[in-house]
ZAMARGU-4260 file (C-alpha; in steps of 0.2 Angstrom, whole numbers, plus 5000, padded with zeros to 4 digits):
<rodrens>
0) 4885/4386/4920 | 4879/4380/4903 | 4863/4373/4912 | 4858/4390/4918 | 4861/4399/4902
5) 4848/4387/4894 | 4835/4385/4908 | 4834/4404/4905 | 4837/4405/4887 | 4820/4396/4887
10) 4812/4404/4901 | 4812/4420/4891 | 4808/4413/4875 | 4792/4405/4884 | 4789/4422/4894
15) 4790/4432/4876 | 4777/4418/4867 | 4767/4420/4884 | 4766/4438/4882 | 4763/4439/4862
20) 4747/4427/4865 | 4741/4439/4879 | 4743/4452/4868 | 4733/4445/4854 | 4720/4438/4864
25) 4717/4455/4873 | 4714/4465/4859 | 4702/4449/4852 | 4691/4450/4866 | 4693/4472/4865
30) 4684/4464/4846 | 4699/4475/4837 | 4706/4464/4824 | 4725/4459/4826 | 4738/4463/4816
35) 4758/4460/4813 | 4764/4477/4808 | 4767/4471/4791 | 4752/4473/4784 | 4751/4455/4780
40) 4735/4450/4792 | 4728/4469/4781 | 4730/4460/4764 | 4723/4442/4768 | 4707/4450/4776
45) 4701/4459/4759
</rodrens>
């Protein structure tokens, strides 16, 4: 049981990595500049 609880604890942890980079490469090639929601990314860019 423990070996199937952590072959899918990191089959979604690779799935959600997978999907963030999608994410972030789709709106680069859309050329809209990506940001975290923080307004981190905003303040290094000035």
């Amino acid at each position: 049981m423990a070996v199937r609880a952590i072959t899918l604890s990191i089959a979604m942890i690779a799935a959600t990595a997978l999907w963030g980079l999608s994410v972030y490469s789709a709106d680069a090639m859309a050329g809209k500049v990506s940001h975290d929601g923080y307004g981190v990314s905003s303040i290094t860019q000035n």
